[in-house]
N, C-alpha and C positions, 0 to 999 in steps of 0.2 A: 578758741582753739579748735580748732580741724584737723583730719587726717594729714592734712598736709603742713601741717606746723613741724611736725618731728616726723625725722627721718628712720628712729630707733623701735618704732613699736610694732610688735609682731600684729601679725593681718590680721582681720577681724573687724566686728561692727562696731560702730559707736552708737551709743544713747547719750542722749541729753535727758535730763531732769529740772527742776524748776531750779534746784543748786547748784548741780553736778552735772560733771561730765564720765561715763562709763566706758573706758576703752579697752582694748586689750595691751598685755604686759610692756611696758619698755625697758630698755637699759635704763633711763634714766630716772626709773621709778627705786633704783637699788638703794641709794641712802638715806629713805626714809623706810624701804623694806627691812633692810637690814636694821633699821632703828626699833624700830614695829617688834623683829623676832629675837632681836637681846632686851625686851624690858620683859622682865617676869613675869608680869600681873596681863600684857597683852599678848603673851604669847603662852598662858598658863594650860589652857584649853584648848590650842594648837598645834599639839609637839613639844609643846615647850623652850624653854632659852636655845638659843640658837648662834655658833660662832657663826662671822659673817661667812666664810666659805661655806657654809652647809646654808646659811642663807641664801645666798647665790645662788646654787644647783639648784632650791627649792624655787626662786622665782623662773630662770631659765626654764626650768621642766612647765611652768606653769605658759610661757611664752612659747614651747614647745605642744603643749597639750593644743593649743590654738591655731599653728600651725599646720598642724598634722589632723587633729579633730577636729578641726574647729569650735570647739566649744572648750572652756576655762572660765576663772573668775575672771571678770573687770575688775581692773585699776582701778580707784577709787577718785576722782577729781575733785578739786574746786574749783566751778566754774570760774570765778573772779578772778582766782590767784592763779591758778595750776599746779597748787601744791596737790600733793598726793596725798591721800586719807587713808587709803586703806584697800582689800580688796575683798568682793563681793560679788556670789553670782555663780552661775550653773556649773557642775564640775559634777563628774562620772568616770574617777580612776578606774582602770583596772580590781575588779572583786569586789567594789563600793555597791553595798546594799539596797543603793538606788541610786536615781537621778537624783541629784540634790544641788539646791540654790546652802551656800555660806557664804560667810561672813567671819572676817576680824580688821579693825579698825588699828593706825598708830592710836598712842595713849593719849596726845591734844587733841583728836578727832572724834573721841568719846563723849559722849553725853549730849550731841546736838540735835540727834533725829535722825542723822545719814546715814544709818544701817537700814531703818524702815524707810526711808527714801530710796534708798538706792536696790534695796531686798528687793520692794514691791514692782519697781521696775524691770529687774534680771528675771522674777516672778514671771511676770506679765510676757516677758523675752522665753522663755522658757516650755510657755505652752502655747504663745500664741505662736513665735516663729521656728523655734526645735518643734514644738506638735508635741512635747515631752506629754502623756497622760498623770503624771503623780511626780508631784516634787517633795522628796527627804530633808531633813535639816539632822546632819548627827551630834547632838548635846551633850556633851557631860552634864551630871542629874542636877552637880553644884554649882553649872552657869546659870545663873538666875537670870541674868541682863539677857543671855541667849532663849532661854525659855521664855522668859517675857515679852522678846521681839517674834519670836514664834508665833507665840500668842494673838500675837497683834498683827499678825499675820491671816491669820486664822488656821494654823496650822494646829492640831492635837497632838498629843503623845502617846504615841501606837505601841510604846513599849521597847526592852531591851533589843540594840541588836549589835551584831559583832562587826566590827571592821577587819579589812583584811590587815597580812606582814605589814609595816611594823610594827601596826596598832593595835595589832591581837587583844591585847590584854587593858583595852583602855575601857571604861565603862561607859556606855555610851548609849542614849534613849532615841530611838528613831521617832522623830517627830513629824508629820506630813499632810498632806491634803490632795485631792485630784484636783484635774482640772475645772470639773464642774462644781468642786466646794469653790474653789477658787472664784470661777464665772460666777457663781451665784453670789457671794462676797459682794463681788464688785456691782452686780446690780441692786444687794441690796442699800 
């Protein structure tokens, strides 16, 4: 799959990975989005359950953020199939605490390593071609599976911080690393 496979996907780079493909949003990425943000358990730590209309705006805006910023998460791919996994990767809303690489996967996309495959890579995007200095990850304290790809990141937990409207009130641990923890990672 190439840029020029689909007609539908907002501008932006692509990464390849040893599985994956990293692109920016498509239209066609909406019904496994939308599947992603009405299951409970993967959309718990994300906003939460989500009808599909409010699913929609939320992917749009994301294919919007790319447009106009240029930077958003990637689309999640599989190389093989081209189904869609999930999305992952740089994003810096308005009043966001930091620059920060996320993460959330559909529910059959779970548990195969594709979050740390595909994290390390929008990582690696993040400070080598944004120049980003400090990459955030914002955690709720009871995602474990997110704290432990954190982890595995090498990112630590810097402590509470607040999200901006309309997440005021959600608890959430700013977890992060520079770019030189990161460089040095990588040569170690």
């Amino acid at each position: 799959m190439t840029p020029a496979d689909t007609d539908d996907v907002a501008p932006g780079p692509w990464i390849e990975t040893a599985r994956l493909i990293l692109r920016p949003t498509a239209l066609s990425d909406f019904p496994r989005w939308a599947e992603m943000m009405a299951d409970e358990e993967a959309a718990r730590y994300i906003g939460g359950v989500q009808p599909r209309a409010v699913a929609w705006r939320g992917m749009i805006s994301m294919a919007g953020a790319w447009a106009l910023t240029g930077v958003a998460m990637f689309s999640v791919l599989d190389r093989e199939t081209g189904q869609w996994l999930g999305r992952i990767g740089p994003w810096q809303p308005e009043g966001w605490p930091g620059p920060e690489v996320g993460w959330s996967l559909h529910p059959d996309a779970q548990g195969k390593g594709y979050a740390l495959e595909a994290a390390t890579a929008t990582m690696d995007y993040a400070f080598d071609i944004l120049g980003w200095t400090e990459v955030i990850h914002t955690i709720d304290p009871d995602n474990r599976a997110s704290c432990m790809l954190a982890e595995r990141l090498g990112s630590y937990n810097q402590g509470r911080t607040r999200l901006p409207e309309p997440y005021q009130d959600a608890i959430v641990d700013r977890w992060g690393q520079s770019r030189e923890q990161w460089t040095a990672r990588a040569r170690g």
